[in-house]
PyMOL commands that place a pseudoatom at each C-alpha (Angstrom):
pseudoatom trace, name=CA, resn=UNK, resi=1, chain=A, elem=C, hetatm=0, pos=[-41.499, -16.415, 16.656]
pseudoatom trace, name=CA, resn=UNK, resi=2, chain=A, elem=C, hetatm=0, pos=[-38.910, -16.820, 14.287]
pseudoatom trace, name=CA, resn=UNK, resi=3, chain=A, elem=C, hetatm=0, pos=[-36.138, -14.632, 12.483]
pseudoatom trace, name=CA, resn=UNK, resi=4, chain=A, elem=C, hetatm=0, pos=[-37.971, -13.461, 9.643]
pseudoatom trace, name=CA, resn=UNK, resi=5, chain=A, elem=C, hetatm=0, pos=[-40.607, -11.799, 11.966]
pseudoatom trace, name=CA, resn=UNK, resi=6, chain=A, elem=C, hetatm=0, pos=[-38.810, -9.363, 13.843]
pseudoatom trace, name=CA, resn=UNK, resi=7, chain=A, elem=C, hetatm=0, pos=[-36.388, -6.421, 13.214]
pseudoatom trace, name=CA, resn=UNK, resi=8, chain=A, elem=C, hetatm=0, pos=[-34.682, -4.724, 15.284]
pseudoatom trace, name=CA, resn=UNK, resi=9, chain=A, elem=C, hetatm=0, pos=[-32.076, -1.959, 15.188]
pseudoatom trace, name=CA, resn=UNK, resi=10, chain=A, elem=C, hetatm=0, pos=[-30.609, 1.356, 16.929]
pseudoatom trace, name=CA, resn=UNK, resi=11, chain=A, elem=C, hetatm=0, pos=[-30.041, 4.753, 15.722]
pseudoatom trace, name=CA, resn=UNK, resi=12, chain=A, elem=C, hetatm=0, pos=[-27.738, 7.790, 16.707]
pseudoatom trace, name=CA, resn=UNK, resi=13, chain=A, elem=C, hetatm=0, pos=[-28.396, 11.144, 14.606]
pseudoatom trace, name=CA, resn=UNK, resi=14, chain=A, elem=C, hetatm=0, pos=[-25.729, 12.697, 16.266]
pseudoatom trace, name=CA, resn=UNK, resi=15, chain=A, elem=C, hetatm=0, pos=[-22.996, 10.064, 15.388]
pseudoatom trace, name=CA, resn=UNK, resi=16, chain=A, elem=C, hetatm=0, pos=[-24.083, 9.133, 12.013]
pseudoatom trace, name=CA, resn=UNK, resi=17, chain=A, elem=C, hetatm=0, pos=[-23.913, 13.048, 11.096]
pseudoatom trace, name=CA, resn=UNK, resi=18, chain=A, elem=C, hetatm=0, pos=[-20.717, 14.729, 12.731]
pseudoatom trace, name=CA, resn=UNK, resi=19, chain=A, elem=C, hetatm=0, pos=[-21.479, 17.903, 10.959]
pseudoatom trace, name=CA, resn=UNK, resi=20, chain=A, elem=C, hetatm=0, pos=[-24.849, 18.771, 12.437]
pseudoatom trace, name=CA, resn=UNK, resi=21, chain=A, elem=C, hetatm=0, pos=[-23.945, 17.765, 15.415]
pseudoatom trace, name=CA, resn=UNK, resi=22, chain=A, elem=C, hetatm=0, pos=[-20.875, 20.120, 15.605]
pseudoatom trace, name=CA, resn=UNK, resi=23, chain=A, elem=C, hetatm=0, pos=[-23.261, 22.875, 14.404]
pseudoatom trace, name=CA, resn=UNK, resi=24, chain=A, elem=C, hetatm=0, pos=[-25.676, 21.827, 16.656]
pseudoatom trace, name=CA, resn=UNK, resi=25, chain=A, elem=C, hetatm=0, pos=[-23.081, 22.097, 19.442]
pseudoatom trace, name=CA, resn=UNK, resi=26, chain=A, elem=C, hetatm=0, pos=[-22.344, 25.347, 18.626]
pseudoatom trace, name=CA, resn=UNK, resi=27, chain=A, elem=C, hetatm=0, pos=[-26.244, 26.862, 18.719]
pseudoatom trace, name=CA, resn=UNK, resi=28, chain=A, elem=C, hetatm=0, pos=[-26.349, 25.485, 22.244]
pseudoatom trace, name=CA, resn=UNK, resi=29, chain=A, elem=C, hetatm=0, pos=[-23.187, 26.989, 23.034]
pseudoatom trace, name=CA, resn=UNK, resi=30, chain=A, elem=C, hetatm=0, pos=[-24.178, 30.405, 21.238]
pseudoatom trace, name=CA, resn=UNK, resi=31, chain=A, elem=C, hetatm=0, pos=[-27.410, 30.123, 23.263]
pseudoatom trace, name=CA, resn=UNK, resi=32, chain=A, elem=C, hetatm=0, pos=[-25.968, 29.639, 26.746]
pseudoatom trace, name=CA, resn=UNK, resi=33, chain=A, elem=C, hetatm=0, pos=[-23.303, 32.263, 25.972]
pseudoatom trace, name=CA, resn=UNK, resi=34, chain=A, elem=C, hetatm=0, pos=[-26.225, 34.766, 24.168]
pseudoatom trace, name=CA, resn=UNK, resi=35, chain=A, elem=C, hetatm=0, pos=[-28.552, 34.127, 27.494]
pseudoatom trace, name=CA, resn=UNK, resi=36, chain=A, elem=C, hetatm=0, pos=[-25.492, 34.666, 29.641]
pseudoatom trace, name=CA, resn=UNK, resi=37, chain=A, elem=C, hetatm=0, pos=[-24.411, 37.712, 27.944]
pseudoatom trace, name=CA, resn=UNK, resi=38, chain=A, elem=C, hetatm=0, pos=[-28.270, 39.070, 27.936]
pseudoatom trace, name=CA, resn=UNK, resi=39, chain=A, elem=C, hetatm=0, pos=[-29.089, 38.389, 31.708]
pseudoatom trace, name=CA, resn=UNK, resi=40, chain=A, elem=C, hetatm=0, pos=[-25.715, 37.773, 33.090]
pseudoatom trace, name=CA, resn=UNK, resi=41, chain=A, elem=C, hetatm=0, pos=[-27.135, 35.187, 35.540]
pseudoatom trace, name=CA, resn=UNK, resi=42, chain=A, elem=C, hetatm=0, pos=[-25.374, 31.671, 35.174]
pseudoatom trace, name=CA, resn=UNK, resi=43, chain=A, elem=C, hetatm=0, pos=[-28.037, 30.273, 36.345]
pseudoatom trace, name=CA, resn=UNK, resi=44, chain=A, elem=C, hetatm=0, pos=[-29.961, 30.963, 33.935]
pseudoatom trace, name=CA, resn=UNK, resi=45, chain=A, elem=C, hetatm=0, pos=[-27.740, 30.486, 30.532]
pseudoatom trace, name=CA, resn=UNK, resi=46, chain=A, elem=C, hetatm=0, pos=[-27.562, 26.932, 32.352]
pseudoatom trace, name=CA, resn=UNK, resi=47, chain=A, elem=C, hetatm=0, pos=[-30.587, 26.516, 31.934]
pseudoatom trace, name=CA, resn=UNK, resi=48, chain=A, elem=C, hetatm=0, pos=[-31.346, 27.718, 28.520]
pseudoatom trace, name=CA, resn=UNK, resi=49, chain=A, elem=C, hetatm=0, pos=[-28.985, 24.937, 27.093]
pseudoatom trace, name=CA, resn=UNK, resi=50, chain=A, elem=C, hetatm=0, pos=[-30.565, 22.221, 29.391]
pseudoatom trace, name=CA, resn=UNK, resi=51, chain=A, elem=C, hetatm=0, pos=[-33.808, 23.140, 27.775]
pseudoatom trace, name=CA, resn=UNK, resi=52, chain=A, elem=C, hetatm=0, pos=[-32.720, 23.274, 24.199]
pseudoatom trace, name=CA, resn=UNK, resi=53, chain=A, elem=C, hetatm=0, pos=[-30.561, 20.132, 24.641]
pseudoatom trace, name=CA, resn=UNK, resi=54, chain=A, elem=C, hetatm=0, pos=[-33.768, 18.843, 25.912]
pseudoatom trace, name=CA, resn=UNK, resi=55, chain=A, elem=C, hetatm=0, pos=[-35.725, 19.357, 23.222]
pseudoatom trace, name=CA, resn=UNK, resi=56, chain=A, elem=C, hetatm=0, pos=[-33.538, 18.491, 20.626]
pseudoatom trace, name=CA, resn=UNK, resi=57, chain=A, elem=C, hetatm=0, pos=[-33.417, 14.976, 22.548]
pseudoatom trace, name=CA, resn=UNK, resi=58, chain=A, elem=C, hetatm=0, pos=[-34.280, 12.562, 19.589]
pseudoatom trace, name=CA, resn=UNK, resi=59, chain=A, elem=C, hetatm=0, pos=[-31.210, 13.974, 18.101]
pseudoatom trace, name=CA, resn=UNK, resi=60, chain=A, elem=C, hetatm=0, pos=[-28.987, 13.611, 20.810]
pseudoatom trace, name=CA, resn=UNK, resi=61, chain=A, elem=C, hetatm=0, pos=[-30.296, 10.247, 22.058]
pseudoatom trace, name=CA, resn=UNK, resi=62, chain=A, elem=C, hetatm=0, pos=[-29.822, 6.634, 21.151]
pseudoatom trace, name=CA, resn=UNK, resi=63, chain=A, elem=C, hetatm=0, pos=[-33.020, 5.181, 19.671]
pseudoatom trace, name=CA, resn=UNK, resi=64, chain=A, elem=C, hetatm=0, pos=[-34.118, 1.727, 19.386]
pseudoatom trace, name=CA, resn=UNK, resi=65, chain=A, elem=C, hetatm=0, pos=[-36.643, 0.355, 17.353]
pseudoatom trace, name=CA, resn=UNK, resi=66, chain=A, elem=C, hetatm=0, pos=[-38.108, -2.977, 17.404]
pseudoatom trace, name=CA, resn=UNK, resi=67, chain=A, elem=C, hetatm=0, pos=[-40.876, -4.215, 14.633]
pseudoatom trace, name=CA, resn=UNK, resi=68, chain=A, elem=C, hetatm=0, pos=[-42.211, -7.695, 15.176]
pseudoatom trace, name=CA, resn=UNK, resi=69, chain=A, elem=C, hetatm=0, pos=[-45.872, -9.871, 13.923]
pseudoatom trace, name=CA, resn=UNK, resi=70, chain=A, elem=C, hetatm=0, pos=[-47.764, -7.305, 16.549]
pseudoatom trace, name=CA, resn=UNK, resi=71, chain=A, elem=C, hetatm=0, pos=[-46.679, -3.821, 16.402]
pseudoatom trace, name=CA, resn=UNK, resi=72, chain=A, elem=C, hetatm=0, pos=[-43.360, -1.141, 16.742]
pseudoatom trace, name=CA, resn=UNK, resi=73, chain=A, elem=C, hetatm=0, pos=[-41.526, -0.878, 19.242]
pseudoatom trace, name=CA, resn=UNK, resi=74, chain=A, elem=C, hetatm=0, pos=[-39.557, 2.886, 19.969]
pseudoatom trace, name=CA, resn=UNK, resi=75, chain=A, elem=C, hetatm=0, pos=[-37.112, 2.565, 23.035]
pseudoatom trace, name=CA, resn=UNK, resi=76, chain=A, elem=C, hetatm=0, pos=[-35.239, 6.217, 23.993]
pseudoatom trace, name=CA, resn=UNK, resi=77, chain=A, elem=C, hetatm=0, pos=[-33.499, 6.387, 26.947]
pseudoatom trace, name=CA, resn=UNK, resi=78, chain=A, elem=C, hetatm=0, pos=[-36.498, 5.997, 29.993]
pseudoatom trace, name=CA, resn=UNK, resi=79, chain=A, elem=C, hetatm=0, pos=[-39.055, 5.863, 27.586]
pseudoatom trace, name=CA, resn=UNK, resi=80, chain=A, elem=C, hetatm=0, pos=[-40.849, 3.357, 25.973]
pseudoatom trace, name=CA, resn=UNK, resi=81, chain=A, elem=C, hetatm=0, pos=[-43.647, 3.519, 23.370]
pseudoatom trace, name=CA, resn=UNK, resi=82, chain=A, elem=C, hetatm=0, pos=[-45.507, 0.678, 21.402]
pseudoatom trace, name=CA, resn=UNK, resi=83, chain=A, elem=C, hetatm=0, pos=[-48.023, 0.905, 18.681]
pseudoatom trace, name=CA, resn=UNK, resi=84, chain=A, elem=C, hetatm=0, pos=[-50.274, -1.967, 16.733]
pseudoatom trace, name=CA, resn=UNK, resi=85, chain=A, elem=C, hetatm=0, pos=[-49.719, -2.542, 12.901]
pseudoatom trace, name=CA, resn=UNK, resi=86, chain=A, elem=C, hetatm=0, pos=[-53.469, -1.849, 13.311]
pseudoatom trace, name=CA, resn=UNK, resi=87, chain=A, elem=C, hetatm=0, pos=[-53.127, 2.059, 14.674]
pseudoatom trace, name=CA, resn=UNK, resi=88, chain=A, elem=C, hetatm=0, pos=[-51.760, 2.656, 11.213]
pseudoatom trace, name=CA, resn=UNK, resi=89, chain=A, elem=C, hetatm=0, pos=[-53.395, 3.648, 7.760]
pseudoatom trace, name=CA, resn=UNK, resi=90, chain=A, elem=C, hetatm=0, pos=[-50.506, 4.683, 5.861]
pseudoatom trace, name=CA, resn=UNK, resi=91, chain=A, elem=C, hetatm=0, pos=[-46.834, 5.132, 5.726]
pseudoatom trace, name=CA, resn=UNK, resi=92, chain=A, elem=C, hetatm=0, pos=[-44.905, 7.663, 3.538]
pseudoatom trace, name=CA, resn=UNK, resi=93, chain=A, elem=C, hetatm=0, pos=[-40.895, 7.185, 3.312]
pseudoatom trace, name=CA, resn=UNK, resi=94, chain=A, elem=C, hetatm=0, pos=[-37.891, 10.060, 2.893]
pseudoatom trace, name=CA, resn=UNK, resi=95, chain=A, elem=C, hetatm=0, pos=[-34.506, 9.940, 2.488]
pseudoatom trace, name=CA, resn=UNK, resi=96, chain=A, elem=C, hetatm=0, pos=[-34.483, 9.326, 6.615]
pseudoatom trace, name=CA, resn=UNK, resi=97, chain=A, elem=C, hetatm=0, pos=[-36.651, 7.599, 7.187]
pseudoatom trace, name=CA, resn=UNK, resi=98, chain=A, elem=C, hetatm=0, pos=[-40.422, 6.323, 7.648]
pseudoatom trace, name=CA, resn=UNK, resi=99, chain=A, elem=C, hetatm=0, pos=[-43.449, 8.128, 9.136]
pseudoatom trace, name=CA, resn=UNK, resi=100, chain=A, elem=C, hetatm=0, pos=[-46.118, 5.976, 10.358]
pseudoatom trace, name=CA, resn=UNK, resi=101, chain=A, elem=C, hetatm=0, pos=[-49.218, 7.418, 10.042]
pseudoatom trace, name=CA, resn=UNK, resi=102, chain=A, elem=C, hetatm=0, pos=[-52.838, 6.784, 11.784]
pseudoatom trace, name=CA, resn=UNK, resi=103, chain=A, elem=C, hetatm=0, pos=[-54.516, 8.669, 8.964]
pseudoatom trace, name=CA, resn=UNK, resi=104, chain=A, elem=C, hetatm=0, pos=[-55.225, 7.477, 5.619]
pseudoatom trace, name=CA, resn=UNK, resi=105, chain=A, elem=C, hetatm=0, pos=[-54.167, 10.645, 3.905]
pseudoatom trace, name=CA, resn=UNK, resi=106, chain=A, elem=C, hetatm=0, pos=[-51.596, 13.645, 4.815]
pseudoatom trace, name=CA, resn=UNK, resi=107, chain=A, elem=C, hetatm=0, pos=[-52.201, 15.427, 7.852]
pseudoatom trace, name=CA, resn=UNK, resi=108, chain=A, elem=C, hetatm=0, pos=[-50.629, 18.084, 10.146]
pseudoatom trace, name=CA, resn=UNK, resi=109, chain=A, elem=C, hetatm=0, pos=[-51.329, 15.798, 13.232]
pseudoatom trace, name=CA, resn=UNK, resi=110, chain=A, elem=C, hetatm=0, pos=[-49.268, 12.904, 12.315]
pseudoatom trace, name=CA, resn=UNK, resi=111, chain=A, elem=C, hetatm=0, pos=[-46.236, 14.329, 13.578]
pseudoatom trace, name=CA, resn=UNK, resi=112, chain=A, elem=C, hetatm=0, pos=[-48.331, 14.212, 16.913]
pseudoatom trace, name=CA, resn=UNK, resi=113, chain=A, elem=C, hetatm=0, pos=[-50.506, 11.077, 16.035]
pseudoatom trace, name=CA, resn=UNK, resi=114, chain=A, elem=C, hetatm=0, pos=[-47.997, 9.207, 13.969]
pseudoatom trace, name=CA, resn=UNK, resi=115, chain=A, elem=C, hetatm=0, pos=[-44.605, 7.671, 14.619]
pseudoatom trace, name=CA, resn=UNK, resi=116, chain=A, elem=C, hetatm=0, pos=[-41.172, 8.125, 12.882]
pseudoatom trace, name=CA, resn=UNK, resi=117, chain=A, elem=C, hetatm=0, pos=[-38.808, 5.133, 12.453]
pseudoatom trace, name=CA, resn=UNK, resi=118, chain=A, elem=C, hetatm=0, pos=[-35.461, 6.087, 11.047]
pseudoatom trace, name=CA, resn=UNK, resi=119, chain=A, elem=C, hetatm=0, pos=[-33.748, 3.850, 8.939]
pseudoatom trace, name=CA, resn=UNK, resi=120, chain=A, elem=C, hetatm=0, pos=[-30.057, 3.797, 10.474]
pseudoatom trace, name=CA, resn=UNK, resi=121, chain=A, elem=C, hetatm=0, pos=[-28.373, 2.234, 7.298]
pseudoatom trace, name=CA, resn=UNK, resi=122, chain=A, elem=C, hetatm=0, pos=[-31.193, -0.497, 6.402]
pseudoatom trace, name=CA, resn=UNK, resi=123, chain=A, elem=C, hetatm=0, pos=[-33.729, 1.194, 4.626]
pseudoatom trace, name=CA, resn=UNK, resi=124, chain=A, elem=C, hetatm=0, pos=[-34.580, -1.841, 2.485]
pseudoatom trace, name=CA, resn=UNK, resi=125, chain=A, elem=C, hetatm=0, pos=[-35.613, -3.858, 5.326]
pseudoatom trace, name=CA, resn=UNK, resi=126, chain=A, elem=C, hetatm=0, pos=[-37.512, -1.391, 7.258]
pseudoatom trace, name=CA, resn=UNK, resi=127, chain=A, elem=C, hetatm=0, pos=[-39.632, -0.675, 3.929]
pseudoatom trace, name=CA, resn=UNK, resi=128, chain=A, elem=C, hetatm=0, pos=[-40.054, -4.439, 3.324]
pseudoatom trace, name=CA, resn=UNK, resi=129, chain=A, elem=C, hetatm=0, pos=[-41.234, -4.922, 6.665]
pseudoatom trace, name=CA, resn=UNK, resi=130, chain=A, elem=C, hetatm=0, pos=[-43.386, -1.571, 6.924]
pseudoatom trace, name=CA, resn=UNK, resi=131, chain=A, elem=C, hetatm=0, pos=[-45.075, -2.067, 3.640]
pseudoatom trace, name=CA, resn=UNK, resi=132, chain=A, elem=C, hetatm=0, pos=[-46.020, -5.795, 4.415]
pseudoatom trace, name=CA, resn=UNK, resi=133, chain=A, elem=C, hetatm=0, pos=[-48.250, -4.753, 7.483]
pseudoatom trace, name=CA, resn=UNK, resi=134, chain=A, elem=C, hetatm=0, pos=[-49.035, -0.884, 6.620]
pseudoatom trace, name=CA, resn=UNK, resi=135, chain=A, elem=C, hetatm=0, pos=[-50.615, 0.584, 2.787]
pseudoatom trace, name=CA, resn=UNK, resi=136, chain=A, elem=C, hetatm=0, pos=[-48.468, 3.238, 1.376]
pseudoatom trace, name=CA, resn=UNK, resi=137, chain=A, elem=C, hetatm=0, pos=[-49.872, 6.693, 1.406]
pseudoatom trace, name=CA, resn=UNK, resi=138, chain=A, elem=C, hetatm=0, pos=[-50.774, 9.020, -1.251]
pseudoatom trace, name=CA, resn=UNK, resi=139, chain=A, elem=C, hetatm=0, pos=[-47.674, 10.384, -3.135]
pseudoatom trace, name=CA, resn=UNK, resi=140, chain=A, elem=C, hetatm=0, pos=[-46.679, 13.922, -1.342]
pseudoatom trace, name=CA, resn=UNK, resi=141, chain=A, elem=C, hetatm=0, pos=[-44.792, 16.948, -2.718]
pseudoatom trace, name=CA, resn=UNK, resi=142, chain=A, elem=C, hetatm=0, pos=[-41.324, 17.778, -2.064]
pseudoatom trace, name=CA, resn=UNK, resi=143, chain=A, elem=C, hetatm=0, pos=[-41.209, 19.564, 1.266]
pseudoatom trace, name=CA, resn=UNK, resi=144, chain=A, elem=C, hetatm=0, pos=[-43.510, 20.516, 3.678]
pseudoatom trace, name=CA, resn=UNK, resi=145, chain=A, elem=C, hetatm=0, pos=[-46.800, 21.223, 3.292]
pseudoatom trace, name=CA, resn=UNK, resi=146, chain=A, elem=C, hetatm=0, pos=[-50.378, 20.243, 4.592]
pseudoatom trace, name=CA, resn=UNK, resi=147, chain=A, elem=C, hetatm=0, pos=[-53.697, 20.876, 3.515]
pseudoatom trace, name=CA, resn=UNK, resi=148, chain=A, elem=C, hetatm=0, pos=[-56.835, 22.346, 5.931]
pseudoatom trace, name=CA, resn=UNK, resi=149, chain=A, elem=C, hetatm=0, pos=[-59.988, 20.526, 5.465]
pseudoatom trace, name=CA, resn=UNK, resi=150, chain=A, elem=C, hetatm=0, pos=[-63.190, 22.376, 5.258]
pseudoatom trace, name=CA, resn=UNK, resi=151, chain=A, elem=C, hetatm=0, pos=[-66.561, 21.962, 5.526]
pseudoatom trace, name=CA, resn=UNK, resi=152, chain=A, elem=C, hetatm=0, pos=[-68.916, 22.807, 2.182]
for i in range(1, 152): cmd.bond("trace and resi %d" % i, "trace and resi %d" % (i + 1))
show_as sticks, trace
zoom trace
């Protein structure tokens, strides 16, 4: 396989935006000191930041991503997930990043179904590679939004 046919970079939210992550730092230390002050149990203020530090985890970890001929590749710390250029109907791009998504047009379950590749500093050759192997989606408003399909 050569070069031209593989891509592969890692990303760290919370060094590439100081900022959030000092405001982030502080809502997990206003949480620990809120549950602390609310139960007055160290125990469990202890455990209230473990659990939002824990799910705040993509932003806290390192993530590596690795796009070759046959698929993505997401490493994050234990974990290990790899997906087919095949499990993929669309992609749609923001200022972040890229969602991958199974489904040919928007839907509330690609943030379950999909998968999100952010672009650490080289959007132009994630997008190059990405569009090459995956159609681009429909264009999409600004912001959120999703649309429930019904029946007639």
């Amino acid at each position: 396989m050569d070069e031209s046919s593989r891509l592969a970079w890692t990303v760290a939210p919370y060094r590439e935006r100081p900022a959030r992550t000092a405001v982030v730092a502080a809502v997990v230390a206003g949480v620990v000191i809120g549950a602390y002050a609310a139960f007055r149990d160290p125990f469990l203020s202890v455990l209230a930041g473990f659990l939002l530090v824990a799910s705040l985890r993509p932003f806290f970890a390192r993530t590596e991503f690795v796009l070759d001929a046959e698929g993505v590749e997401m490493r994050r710390g234990w974990t290990r997930l790899r997906r087919k250029w095949e499990d993929f109907r669309s992609h749609y791009a923001d200022r972040h990043g890229v969602t991958l998504s199974p489904f040919a047009e928007a839907s509330w379950l690609e943030s379950y179904r999909g998968m999100r590749l952010l672009f650490g500093g080289n959007r132009d050759e994630v997008m190059r590679f990405v569009s090459a192997r995956v159609p681009a989606g429909p264009p999409r408003k600004a912001g959120w939004s999703f649309r429930l399909k019904t029946r007639r």
